[in-house]
N, C-alpha and C positions, 0 to 999 in steps of 0.2 A: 504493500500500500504506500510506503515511505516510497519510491519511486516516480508511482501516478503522479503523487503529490510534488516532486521535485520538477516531473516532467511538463506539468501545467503551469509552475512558479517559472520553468525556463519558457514556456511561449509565452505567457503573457508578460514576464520581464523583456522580449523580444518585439512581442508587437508594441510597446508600450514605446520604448526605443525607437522604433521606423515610426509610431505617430508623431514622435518629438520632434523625430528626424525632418518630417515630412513638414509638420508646422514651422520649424526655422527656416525649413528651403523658401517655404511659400513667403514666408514674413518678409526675406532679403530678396526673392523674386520681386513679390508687390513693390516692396520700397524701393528697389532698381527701378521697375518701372514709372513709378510714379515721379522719381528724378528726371527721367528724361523724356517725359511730357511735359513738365514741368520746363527744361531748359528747351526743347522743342518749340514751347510756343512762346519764351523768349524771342530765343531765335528766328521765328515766324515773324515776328513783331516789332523786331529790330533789322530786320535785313529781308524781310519775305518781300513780294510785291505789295504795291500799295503805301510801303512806308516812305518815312519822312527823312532819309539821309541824301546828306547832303554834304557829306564829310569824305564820301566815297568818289572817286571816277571811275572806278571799273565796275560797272555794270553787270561784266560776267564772272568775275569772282560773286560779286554777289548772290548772280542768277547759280551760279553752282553751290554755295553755301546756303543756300535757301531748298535746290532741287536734296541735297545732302541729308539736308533736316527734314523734307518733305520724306525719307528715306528712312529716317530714324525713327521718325511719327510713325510710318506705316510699319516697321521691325517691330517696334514696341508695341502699337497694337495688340497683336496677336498672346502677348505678352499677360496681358491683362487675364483676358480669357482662359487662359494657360493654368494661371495662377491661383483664377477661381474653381478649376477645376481641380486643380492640388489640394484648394481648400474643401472642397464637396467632399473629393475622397479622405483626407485626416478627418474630418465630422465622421463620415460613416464607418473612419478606423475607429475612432474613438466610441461610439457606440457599440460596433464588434466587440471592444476590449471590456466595455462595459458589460456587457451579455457573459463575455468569456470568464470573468472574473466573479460575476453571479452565479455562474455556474458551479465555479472552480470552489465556491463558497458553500454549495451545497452539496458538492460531492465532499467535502471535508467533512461536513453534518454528518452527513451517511456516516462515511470511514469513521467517525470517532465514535457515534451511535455501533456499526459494529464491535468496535472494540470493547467500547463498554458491556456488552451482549458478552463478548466472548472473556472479556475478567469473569463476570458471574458465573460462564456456565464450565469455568477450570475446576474450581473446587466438587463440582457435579463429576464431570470428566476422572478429575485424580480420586475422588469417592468410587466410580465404577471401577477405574483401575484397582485400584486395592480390593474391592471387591472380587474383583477376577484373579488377580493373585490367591486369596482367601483358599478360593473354590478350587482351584490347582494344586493347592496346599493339600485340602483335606481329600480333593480325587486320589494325588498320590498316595496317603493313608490308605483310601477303600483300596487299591492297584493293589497294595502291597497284601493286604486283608485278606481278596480275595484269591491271589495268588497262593497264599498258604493257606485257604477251604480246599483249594484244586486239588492242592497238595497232599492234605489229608482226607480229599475221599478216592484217592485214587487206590489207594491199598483197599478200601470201601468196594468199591468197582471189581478187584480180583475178587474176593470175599464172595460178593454178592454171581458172580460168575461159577465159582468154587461150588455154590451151597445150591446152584442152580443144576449143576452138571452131578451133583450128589441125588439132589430129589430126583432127576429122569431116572436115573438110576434105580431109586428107591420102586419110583411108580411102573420101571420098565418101561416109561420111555424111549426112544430114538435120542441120539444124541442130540444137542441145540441148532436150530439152523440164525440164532442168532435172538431168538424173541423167548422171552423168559414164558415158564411153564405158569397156566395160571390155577391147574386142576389136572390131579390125578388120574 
């Protein structure tokens, strides 16, 4: 039982782990992203079309540091979406873990509820035990018992043979064919 219990204590220390894991990815994804929309529409806003500079002549550095950002905007995008789906999946880990660990909580109930069953029913157990020793004990006594009845009716057995093969005798009888005389 000490095994189960180690073996659910190491997955849900595991999933617990990949949920943490997964929440700091998603936290420094989100907050990545959200920097470079943030400087994206800086960027937009200070050099995109439309704005007011006037500090610049080259026009096409601008038009490339604006197509750039427009590039970054749209990278990052995706980004977002990404991140919230990182986040869907940590919630529905974190539920799993929650379920796993309410489980884990009432297969221990059980295990310990066993255990307790099985303290109470030793002294039952080691009461039968001895009992069955006891009985072993005193079968050996009868073994021996009747080993020495055997023993003293077997001269019994000649005797009764002896006194049988005297009466046919007596009555004129045929010798025995094995079944004692019951009448002369």
């Amino acid at each position: 039982m000490s095994g189960e219990r180690g073996i659910v204590a190491v997955n849900l220390v595991v999933t617990i782990a990949f949920a943490l894991f997964a929440v700091i990815m998603l936290t420094k994804t989100t907050i990545a992203a959200q920097q470079i929309d943030d400087r994206v529409k800086i960027i937009n806003t200070e050099v995109g079309p439309g704005s007011n500079v006037s500090r610049l002549d080259e026009t096409a550095i601008l038009n490339t540091v604006a197509d750039r950002a427009d590039q970054i905007l749209a990278a990052a995008k995706p980004l977002s979406g990404q991140a919230n789906d990182v986040l869907v999946a940590a919630k529905s880990i974190d539920n799993t873990v929650s379920q796993i660990n309410s489980n884990a909580g009432e297969i221990n109930g059980t295990v310990k509820s066993i255990n307790g069953s099985l303290s109470t029913l030793a002294p039952v157990v080691n009461d039968i035990r001895q009992g069955v020793a006891d009985i072993n004990t005193r079968l050996d006594r009868v073994l021996g018992s009747v080993v020495g009845i055997k023993a003293d009716t077997t001269p019994i057995l000649a005797n009764v043979i002896s006194i049988e093969v005297s009466a046919r005798s007596i009555c004129g009888a045929p010798p025995g064919n094995g079944t004692l005389l019951h009448t002369c």
